[in-house]
C-alpha positions in Angstrom: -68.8 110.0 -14.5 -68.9 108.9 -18.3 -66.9 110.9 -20.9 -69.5 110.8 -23.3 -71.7 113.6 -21.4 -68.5 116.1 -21.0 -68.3 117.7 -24.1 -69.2 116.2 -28.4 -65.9 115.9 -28.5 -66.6 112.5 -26.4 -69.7 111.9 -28.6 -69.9 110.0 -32.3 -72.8 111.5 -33.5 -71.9 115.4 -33.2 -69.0 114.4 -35.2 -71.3 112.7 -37.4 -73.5 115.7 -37.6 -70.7 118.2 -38.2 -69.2 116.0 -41.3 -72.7 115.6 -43.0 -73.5 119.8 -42.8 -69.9 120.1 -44.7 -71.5 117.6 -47.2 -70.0 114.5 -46.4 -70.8 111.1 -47.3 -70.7 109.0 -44.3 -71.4 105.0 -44.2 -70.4 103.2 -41.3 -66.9 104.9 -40.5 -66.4 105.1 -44.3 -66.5 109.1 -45.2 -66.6 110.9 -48.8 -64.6 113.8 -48.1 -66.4 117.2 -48.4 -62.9 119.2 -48.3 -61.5 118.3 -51.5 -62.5 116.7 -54.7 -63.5 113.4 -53.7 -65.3 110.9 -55.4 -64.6 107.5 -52.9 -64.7 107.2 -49.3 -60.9 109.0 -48.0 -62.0 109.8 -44.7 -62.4 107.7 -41.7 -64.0 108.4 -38.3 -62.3 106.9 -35.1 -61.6 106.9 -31.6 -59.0 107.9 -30.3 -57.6 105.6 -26.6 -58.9 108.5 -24.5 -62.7 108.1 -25.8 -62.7 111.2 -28.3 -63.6 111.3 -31.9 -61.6 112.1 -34.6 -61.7 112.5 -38.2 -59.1 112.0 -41.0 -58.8 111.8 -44.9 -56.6 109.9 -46.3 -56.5 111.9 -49.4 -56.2 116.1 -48.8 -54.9 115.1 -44.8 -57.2 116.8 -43.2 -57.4 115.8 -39.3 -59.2 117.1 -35.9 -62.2 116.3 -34.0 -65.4 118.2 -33.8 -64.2 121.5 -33.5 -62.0 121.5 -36.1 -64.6 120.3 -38.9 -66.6 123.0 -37.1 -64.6 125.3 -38.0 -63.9 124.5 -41.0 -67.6 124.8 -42.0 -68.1 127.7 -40.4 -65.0 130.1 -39.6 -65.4 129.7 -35.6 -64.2 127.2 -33.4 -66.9 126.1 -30.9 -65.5 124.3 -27.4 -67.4 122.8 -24.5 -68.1 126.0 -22.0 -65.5 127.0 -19.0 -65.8 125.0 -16.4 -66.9 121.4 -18.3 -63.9 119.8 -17.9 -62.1 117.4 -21.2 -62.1 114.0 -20.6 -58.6 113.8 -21.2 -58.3 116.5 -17.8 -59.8 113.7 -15.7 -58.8 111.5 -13.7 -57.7 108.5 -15.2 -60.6 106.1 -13.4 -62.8 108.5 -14.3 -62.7 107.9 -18.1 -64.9 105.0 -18.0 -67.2 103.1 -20.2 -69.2 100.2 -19.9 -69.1 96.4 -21.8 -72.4 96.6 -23.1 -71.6 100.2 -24.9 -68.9 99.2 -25.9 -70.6 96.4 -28.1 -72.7 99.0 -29.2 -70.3 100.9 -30.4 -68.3 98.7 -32.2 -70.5 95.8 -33.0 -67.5 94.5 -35.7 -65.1 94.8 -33.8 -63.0 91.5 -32.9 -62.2 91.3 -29.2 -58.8 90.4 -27.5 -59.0 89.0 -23.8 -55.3 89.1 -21.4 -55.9 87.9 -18.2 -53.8 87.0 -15.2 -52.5 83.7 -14.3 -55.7 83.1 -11.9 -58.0 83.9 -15.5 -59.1 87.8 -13.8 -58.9 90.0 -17.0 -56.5 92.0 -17.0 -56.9 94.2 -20.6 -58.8 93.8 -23.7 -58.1 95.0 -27.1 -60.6 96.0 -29.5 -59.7 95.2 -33.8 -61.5 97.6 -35.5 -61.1 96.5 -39.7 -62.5 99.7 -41.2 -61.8 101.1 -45.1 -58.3 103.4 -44.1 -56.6 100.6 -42.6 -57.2 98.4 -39.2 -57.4 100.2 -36.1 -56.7 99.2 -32.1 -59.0 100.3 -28.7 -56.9 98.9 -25.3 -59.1 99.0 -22.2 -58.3 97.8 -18.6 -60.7 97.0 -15.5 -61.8 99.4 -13.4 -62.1 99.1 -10.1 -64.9 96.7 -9.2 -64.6 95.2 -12.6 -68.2 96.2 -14.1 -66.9 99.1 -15.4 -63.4 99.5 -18.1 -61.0 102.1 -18.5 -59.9 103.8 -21.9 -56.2 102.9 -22.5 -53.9 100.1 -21.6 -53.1 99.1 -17.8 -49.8 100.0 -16.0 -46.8 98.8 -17.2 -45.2 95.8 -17.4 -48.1 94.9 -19.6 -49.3 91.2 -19.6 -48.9 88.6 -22.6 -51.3 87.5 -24.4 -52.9 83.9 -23.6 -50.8 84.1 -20.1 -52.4 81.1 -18.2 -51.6 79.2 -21.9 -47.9 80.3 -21.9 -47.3 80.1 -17.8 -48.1 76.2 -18.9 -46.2 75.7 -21.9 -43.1 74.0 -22.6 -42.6 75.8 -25.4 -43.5 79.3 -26.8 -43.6 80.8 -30.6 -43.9 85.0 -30.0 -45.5 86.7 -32.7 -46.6 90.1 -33.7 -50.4 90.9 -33.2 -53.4 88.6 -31.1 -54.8 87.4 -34.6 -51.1 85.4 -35.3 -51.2 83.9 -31.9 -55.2 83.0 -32.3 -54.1 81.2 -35.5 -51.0 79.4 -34.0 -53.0 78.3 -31.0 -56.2 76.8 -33.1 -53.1 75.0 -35.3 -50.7 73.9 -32.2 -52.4 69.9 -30.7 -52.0 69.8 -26.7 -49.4 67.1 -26.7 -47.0 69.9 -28.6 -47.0 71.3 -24.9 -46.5 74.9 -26.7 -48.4 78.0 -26.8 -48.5 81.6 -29.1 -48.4 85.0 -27.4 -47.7 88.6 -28.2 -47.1 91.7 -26.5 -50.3 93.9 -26.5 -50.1 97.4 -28.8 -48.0 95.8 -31.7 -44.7 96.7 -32.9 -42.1 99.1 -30.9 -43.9 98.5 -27.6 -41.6 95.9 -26.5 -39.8 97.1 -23.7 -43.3 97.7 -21.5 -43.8 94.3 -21.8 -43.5 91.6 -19.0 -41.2 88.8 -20.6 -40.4 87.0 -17.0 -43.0 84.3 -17.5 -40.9 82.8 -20.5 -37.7 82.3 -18.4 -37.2 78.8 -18.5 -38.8 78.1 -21.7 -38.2 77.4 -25.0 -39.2 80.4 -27.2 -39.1 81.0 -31.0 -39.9 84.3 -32.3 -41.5 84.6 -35.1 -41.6 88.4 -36.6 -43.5 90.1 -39.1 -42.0 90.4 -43.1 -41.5 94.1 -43.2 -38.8 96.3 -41.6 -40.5 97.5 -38.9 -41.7 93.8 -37.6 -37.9 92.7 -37.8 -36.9 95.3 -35.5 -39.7 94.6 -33.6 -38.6 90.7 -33.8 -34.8 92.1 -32.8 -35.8 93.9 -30.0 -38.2 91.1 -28.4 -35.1 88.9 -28.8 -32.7 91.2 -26.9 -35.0 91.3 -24.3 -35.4 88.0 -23.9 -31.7 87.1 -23.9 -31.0 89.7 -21.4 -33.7 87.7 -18.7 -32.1 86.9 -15.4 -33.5 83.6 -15.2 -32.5 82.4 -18.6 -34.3 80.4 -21.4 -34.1 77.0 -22.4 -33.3 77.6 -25.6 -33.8 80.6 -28.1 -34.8 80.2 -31.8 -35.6 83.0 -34.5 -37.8 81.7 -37.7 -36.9 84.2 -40.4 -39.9 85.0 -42.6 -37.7 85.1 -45.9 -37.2 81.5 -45.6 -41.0 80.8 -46.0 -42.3 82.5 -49.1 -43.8 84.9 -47.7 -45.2 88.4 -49.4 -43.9 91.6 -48.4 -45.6 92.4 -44.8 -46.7 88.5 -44.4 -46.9 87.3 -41.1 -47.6 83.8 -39.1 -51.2 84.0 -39.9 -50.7 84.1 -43.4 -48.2 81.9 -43.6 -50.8 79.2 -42.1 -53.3 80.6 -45.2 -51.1 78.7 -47.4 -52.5 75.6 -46.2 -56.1 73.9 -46.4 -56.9 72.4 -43.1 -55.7 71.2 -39.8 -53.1 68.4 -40.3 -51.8 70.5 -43.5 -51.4 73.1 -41.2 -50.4 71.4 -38.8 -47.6 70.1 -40.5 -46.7 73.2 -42.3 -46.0 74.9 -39.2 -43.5 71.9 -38.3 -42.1 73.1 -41.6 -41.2 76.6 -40.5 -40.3 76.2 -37.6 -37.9 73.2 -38.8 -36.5 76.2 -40.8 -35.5 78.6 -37.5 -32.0 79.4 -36.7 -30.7 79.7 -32.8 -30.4 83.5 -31.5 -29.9 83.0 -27.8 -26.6 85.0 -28.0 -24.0 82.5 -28.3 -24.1 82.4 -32.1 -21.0 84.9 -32.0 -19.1 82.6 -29.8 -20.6 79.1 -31.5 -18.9 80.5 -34.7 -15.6 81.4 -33.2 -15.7 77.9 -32.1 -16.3 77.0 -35.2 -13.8 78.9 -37.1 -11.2 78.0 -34.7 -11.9 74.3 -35.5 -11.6 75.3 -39.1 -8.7 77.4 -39.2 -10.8 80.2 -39.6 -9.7 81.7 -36.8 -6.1 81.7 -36.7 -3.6 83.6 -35.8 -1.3 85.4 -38.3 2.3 84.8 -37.7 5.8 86.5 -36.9 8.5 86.0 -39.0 9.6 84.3 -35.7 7.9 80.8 -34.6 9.0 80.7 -30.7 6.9 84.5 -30.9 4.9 83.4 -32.4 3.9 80.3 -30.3 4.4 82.4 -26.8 2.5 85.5 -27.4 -0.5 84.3 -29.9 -0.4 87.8 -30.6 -2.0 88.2 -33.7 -5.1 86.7 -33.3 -8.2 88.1 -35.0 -9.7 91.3 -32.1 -6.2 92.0 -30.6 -4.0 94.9 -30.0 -0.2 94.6 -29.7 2.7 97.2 -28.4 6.2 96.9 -29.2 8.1 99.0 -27.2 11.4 99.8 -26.9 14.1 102.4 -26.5 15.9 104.0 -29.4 18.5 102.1 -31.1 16.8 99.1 -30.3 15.5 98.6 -33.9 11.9 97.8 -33.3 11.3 99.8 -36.5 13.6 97.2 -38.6 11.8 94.6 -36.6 8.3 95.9 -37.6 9.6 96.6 -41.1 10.8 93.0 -41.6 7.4 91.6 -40.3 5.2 92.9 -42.3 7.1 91.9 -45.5 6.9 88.0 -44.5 2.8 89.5 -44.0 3.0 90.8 -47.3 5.3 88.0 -48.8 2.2 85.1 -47.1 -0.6 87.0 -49.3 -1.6 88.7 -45.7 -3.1 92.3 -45.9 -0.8 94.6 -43.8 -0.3 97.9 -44.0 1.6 100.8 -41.3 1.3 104.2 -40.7 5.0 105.7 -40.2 4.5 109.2 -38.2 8.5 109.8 -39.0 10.2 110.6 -41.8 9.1 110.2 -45.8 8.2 107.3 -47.8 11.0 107.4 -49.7 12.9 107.3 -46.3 11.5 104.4 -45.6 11.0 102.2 -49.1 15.1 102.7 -48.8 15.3 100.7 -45.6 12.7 98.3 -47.0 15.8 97.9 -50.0 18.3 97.6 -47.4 16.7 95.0 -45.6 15.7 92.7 -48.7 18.7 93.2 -49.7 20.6 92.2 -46.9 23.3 95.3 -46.9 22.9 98.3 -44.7 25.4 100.1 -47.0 21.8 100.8 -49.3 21.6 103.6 -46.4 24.8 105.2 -47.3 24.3 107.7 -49.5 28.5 107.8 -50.1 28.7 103.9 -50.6 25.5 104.4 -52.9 27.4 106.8 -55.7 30.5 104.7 -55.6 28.7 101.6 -56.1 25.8 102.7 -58.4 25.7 98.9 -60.1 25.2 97.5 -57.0 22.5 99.6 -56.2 20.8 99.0 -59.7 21.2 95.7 -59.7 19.8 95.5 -55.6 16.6 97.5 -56.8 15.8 95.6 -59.9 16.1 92.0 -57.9 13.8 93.3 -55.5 11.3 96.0 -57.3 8.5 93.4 -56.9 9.0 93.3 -53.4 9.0 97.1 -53.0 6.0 97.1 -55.1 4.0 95.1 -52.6 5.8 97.4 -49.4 5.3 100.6 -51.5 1.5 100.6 -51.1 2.0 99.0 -47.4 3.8 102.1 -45.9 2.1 105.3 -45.3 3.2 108.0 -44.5 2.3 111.5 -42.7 2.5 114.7 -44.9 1.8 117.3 -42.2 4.2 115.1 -39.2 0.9 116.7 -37.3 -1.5 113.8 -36.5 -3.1 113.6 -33.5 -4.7 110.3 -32.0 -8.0 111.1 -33.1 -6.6 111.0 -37.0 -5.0 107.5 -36.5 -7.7 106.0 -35.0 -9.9 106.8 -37.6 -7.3 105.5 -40.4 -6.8 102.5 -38.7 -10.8 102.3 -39.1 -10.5 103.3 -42.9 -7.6 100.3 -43.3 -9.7 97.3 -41.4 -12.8 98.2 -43.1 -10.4 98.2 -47.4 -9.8 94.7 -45.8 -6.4 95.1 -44.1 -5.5 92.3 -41.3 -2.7 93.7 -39.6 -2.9 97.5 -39.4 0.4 99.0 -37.9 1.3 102.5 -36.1 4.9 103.8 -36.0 5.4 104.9 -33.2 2.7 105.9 -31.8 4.5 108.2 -28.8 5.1 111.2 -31.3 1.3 112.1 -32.5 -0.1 115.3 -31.2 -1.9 115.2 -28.0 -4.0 118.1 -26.5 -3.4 119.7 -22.3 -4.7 116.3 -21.7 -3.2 113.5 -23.0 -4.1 110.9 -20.7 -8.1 111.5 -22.0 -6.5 111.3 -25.7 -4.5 108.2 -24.7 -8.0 106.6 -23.6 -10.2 107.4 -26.3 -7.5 106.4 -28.6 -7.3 103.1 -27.1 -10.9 102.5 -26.9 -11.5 103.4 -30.5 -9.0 101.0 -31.8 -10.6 98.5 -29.7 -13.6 98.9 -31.1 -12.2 98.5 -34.8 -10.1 95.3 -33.6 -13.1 93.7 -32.7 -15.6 95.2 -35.0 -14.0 93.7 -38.3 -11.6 90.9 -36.7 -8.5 92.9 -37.6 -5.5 93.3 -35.4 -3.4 96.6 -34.5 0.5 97.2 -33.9 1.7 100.2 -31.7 4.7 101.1 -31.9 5.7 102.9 -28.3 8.8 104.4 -26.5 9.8 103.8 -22.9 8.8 107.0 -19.8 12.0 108.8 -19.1 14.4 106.6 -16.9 12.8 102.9 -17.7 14.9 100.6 -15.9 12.6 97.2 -15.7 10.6 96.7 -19.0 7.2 96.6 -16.7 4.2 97.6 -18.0 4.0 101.0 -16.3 7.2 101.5 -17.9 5.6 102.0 -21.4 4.7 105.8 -22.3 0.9 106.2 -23.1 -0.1 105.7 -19.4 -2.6 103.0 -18.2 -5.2 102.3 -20.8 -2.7 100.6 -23.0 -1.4 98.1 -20.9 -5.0 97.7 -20.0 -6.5 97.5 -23.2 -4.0 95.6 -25.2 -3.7 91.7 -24.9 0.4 91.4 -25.9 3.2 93.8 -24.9 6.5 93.3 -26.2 9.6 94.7 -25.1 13.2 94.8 -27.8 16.0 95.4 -25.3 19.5 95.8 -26.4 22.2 94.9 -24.7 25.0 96.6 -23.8 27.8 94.1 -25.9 27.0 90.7 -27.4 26.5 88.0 -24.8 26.1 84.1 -24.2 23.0 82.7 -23.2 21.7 79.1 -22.6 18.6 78.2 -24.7 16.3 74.9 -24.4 16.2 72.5 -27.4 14.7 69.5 -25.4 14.1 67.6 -22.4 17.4 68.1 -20.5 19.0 69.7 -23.7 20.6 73.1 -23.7 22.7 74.9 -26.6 24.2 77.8 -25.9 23.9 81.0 -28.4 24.9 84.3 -28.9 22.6 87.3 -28.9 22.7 91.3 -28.5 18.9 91.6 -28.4 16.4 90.6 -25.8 12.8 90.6 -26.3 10.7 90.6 -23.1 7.5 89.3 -23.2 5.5 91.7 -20.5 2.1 90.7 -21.1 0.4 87.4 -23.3 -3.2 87.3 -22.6 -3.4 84.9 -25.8 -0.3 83.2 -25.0 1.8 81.2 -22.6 4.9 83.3 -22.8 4.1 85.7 -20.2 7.4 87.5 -18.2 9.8 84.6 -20.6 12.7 86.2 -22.5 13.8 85.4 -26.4 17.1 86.1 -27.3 17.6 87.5 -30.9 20.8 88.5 -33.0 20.0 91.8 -35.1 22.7 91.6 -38.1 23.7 95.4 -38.4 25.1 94.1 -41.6 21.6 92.9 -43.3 19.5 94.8 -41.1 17.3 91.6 -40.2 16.6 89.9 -36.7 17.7 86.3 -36.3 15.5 84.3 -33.3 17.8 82.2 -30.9 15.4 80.7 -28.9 13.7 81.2 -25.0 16.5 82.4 -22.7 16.7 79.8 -20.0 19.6 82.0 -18.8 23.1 83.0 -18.8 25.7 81.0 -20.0 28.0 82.2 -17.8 26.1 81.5 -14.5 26.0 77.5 -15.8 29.5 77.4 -16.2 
């Protein structure tokens, strides 16, 4: 059954007809509006994939088929009588037309042939350059092949020039049949390459069949406009996501090749005057393209680690330093401990050696005020814990003057580090998206004490999650890394992992846990300092290294003095064990 005896809407001429009773102007598919003002062809006439006829004017936007310049003219809509069916209610195989027509119909129209890997066609697309702009036909075989259906095939659509690319070595992808045409009449044989596309243009990726690329090397070349880069993006996710692999892939960027807004491969080959210039032209660009196969992330961390790019920021400590590789760019650290063990002073004096390094550091302090805590800071440069004494303070008002004008640079530099809560009422939700707000002003080590007292709703093991996640996320989005600041569950004993509050996603989703433990009085412990060398040294702090995905240090023990007079942790070295049990 052919469409074009179901109803004019299937027909050129009534169209035709209809237009030129309104009082249009109609050459070719060139039309001289007669709904507005219009003194140069606006209006096009085209068809649409399923065989009907439409109209449109480009400059009052007036659009429809038939009916709708009927009624226009006229006041009344006219459609086909009940019971003749649309074309578009058919069938699918039944909305057919023949080769021969369809060079009648469109006898400047440029034709584009995909075919099978045995050469049986398997689509053609139909260029149609007309006044408003070019214009695309897709038809597929019917069965029995003397006979072609309106619209592309079933998905996965073929490539373009398949037989071509199933032999080629190598493969440039490209947006649109006309680029490829002009790559393959520039390619010679002994190149062993081939150009394709994916039929319907930009967008249409995904209902393409990439498969018959796996193993070859592919470059994709996209078009110089927005939309032809996304295109270009998508065709190369797709093709790094193939399960049987490439051979290598390469992406030309189309700045690089002084090319116009919109420019694409074929006019980049325009540039040039024949063959060989062409020829080597294209060597040219594609001498220019830049490797996309998804290892460029990784091929620039190894890079930046070779460079020192990459590199981990220190602890005031070097034996933490060395055992945990904490601190590295992407990373999320805990340090827990009970209270009284002074992980706050530890944290405290950390990030003023970040701070005193030139390292942007910041913390969020969920207790107390800043003024609270720029006095510690004092008491800690300062090396006298009496600066927390408010009694001391008024007897010894000199000393304190004298403390605070020695160090007001350095309280500078910690003033803007701290920050503090003025509502005590933050939930994790809030610190998550500070901690995003600090990585993205710049800050490399972002810091959260402690962590255990923000708000949580009736289910605090969802917020615990999605806290964890989204931290995770800014970690690795801008290369920063994150300090949390936790307590111990009721009745720790151990130090293990499930002995941290918070419950599973943050041993699970942090790469280094670190435990402060103090102990009960001062004691002796015997510490490495070479082959067969032991010193023995006094400490009244352990810190327990629980987990050091980065670092060697996992389950080891450091021993470390904290000076109740200065405030400040001294490191002693690894704890090899007590001095007491080697005699």
């Amino acid at each position: 059954m052919n469409t074009q005896t179901l109803s004019e809407k299937y027909q050129s001429n009534p169209l035709v007809e209809e237009l030129r009773a309104s009082g249009a102007i109609i050459k070719g598919c060139s039309v001289v509006c007669p709904f507005h003002n219009d003194h140069k062809p606006s209006g096009s006439i085209y068809q649409k994939q399923d065989g009907s006829w439409y109209y449109y004017c480009h400059g009052c936007g007036f659009k429809g088929d038939v009916y709708d310049v009927r009624q226009a003219r006229t006041g009344k809509k006219a459609f086909p009588s009940p019971g003749k069916p649309e074309a578009s209610q058919l069938p699918k195989e039944e909305r057919r037309i023949g080769l021969g027509q369809l060079r009648q119909m469109y006898p400047e129209a440029k034709w584009y042939w995909y075919y099978s890997e045995s050469q049986s066609p398997l689509m053609v697309v139909l260029r149609l350059d007309e006044p408003g702009g070019k214009r695309f036909l897709q038809l597929h075989p019917a069965p029995g092949g003397e006979e072609y259906i309106w619209g592309a095939p079933s998905k996965p659509w073929p490539l373009y020039r398949l037989p071509q690319v199933k032999q080629a070595l190598n493969v440039i992808v490209v947006e649109g049949e006309k680029c490829a045409d002009a790559l393959n009449e520039t390619m010679p044989e002994d190149w062993g390459a081939a150009a394709t596309t994916a039929p319907c243009g930009a967008g249409k990726a995904e209902y393409a069949d990439w498969t018959p690329l796996t193993g070859k090397k592919v470059f994709i070349w996209p078009d110089f406009d927005e939309k032809g880069l996304d295109h270009g993006r998508d065709v190369k996710r797709r093709l790094q996501a193939i399960p049987g692999g490439l051979r290598g892939l390469y992406w030309i960027n189309p700045a690089a090749l002084d090319l116009p807004p919109k420019g694409d491969a074929y006019d980049f080959l325009q540039k040039f005057k024949g063959g060989i210039d062409k020829c080597e032209g294209l060597k040219v660009a594609l001498s220019k393209c830049e490797q996309c196969d998804g290892l460029e992330d990784f091929d620039r961390r190894l890079r930046d680690i070779a460079e020192g790019k990459r590199a981990v920021v220190p602890f005031k400590w070097p034996v933490l330093t060395s055992l945990t590789q904490a601190l590295l760019p992407g990373t999320v650290t805990i340090l827990c401990g009970s209270p009284g063990s002074g992980k706050s002073f530890f944290l405290l004096q950390c990030l003023q050696h970040w701070k005193n390094l030139g390292i942007p550091a910041c913390v969020f302090e969920l207790e107390e005020e800043h003024q609270w805590h720029l006095q510690r800071v004092l008491a800690q440069m300062a090396g006298n814990s009496k600066l927390l004494d408010d009694t001391w303070m008024r007897d010894n008002a000199a000393l304190v003057k004298d403390a605070f004008d020695r160090h007001r640079e350095g309280l500078m530099r910690m003033r803007g580090a701290i920050h503090t809560s003025s509502s005590f009422t933050e939930t994790l939700a809030d610190l998550a998206k500070w901690s995003e707000k600090q990585a993205q002003e710049g800050n490399r080590v972002i810091c959260l004490d402690p962590i255990s007292v923000a708000t949580r709703s009736e289910q605090p093991w969802k917020d615990d999650l999605e806290f964890i996640r989204s931290i995770s996320r800014t970690v690795t989005t801008h290369g920063c890394s994150i300090v949390l600041v936790a307590h111990p569950k009721p009745g720790m004993r151990k130090y293990l992992l499930d002995d941290m509050a918070g419950g599973a996603a943050y041993q699970r989703l942090s790469q280094t846990v670190i435990w402060i433990v103090k102990e009960p009085k001062p004691k002796l412990i015997v510490v490495p300092i070479a082959d067969n060398e032991y010193v023995v040294q006094s400490i009244n702090r352990r810190v327990k290294l629980s987990k050091t995905r980065n670092g060697r240090g996992q389950d080891m023990e450091i021993g470390f003095w904290f000076n109740g007079g200065t405030l400040q942790f001294e490191e002693r070295g690894i704890i090899a064990g007590d001095a007491r049990e080697q005699g």
